[in-house]
TIMARLO-655280 format. One record per residue (C-alpha): residue in three letters; x, z, y. Coordinates in Angstrom, 3 decimals, always signed. Example, Ala and Ser with C-alpha at 12.3 -4.5 7.8 and 13.67 -1.06 7.14 Angstrom:
BEGIN
PT residu     east       up    north
PT    Ala  +12.300   +7.800   -4.500
PT    Ser  +13.670   +7.140   -1.060
! end
This chain:
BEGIN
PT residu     east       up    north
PT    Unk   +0.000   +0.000   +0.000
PT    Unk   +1.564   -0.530   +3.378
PT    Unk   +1.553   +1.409   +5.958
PT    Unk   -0.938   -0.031   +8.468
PT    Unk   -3.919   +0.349   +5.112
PT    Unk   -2.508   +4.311   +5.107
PT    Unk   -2.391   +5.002   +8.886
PT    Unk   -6.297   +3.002   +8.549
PT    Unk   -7.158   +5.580   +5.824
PT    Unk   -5.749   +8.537   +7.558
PT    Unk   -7.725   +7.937  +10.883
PT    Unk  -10.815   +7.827   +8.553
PT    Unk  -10.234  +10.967   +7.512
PT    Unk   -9.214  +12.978  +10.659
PT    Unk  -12.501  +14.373  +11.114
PT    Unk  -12.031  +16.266   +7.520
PT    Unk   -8.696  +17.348   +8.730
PT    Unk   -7.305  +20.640  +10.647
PT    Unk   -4.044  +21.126   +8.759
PT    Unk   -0.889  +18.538   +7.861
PT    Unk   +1.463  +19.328   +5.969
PT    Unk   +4.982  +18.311   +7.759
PT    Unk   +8.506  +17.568   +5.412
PT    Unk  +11.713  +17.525   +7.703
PT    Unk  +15.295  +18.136   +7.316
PT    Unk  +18.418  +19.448   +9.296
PT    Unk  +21.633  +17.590   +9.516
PT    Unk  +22.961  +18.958   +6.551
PT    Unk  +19.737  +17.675   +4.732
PT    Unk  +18.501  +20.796   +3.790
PT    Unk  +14.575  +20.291   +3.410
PT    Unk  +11.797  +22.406   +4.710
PT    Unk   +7.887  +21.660   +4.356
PT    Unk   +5.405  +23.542   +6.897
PT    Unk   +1.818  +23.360   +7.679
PT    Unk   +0.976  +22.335  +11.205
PT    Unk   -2.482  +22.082  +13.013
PT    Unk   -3.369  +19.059  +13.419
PT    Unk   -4.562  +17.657  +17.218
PT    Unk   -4.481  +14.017  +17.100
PT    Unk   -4.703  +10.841  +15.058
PT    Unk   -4.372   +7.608  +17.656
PT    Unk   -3.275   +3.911  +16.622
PT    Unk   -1.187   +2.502  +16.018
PT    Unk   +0.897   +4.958  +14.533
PT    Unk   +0.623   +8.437  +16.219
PT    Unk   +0.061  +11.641  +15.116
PT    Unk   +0.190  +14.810  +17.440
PT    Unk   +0.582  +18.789  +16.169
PT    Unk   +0.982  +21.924  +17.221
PT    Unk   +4.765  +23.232  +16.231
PT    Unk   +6.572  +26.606  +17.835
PT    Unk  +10.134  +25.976  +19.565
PT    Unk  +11.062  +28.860  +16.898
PT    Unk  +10.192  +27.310  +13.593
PT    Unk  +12.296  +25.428  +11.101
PT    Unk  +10.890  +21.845  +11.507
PT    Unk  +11.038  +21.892  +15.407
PT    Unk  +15.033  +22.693  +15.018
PT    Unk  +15.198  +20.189  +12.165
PT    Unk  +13.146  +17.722  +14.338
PT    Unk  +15.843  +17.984  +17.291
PT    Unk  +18.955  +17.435  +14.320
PT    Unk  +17.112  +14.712  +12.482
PT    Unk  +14.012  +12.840  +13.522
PT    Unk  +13.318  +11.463   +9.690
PT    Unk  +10.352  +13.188   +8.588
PT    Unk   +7.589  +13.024   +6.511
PT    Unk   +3.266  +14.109   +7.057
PT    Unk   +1.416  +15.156   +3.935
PT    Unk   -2.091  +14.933   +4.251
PT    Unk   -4.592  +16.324   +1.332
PT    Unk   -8.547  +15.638   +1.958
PT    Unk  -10.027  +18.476   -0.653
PT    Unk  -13.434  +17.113   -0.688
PT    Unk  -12.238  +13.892   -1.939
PT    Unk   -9.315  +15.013   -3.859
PT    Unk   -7.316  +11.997   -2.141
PT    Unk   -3.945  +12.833   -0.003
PT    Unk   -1.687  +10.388   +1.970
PT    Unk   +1.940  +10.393   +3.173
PT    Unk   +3.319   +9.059   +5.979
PT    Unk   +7.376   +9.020   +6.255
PT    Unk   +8.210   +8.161   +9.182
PT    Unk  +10.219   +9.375  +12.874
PT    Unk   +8.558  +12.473  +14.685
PT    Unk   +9.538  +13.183  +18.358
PT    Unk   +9.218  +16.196  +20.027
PT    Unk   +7.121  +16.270  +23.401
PT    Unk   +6.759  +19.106  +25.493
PT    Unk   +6.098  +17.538  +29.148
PT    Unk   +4.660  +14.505  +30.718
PT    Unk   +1.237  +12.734  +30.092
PT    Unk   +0.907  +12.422  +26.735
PT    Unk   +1.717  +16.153  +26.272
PT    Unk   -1.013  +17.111  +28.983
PT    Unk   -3.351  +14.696  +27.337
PT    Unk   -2.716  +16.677  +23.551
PT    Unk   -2.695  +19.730  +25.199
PT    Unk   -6.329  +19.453  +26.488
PT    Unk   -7.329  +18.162  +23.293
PT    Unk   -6.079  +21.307  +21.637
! end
């Protein structure tokens, strides 16, 4: 499946979803999976979450942008993945624009 058909399926499903599920990894490649609450699903590839300044996958995020969203619908028993690069924004319009979404 490529990716466009699983971004597609994912924005289907955002209304079902609160929490993603986000796979990162620092420099040395040492992994780390965390829930995050989900804010935002827009096309044509962006996904926007809440994340603390003092958690693992925000200092991973700043070493190494490769990361990877795991998203499980339990009604359907159907989950997606999306690898792809994350950046971190904490000013400007798009972060006002998440922030009042949140």
């Amino acid at each position: 499946m490529e990716f466009g058909d699983i971004f597609q399926q994912f924005l289907e499903q955002r209304n079902n979803l609160k929490v993603i599920f986000v796979g990162s990894s620092d420099e040395d490649g040492q992994p780390n999976c965390a829930p995050k609450m989900l804010i935002d699903i827009t096309k044509p590839n962006k996904v926007f979450y809440v994340d603390f300044i003092t958690s693992r996958s925000y200092t991973n995020i700043q070493q190494n942008w490769q990361s990877s969203l795991a998203i499980m619908d339990d009604k359907m028993f159907s989950g997606f993945r999306l690898n792809g690069f994350s950046q971190i924004i904490d000013s400007g319009r798009e972060y006002t624009n998440v922030k009042e979404k949140w």
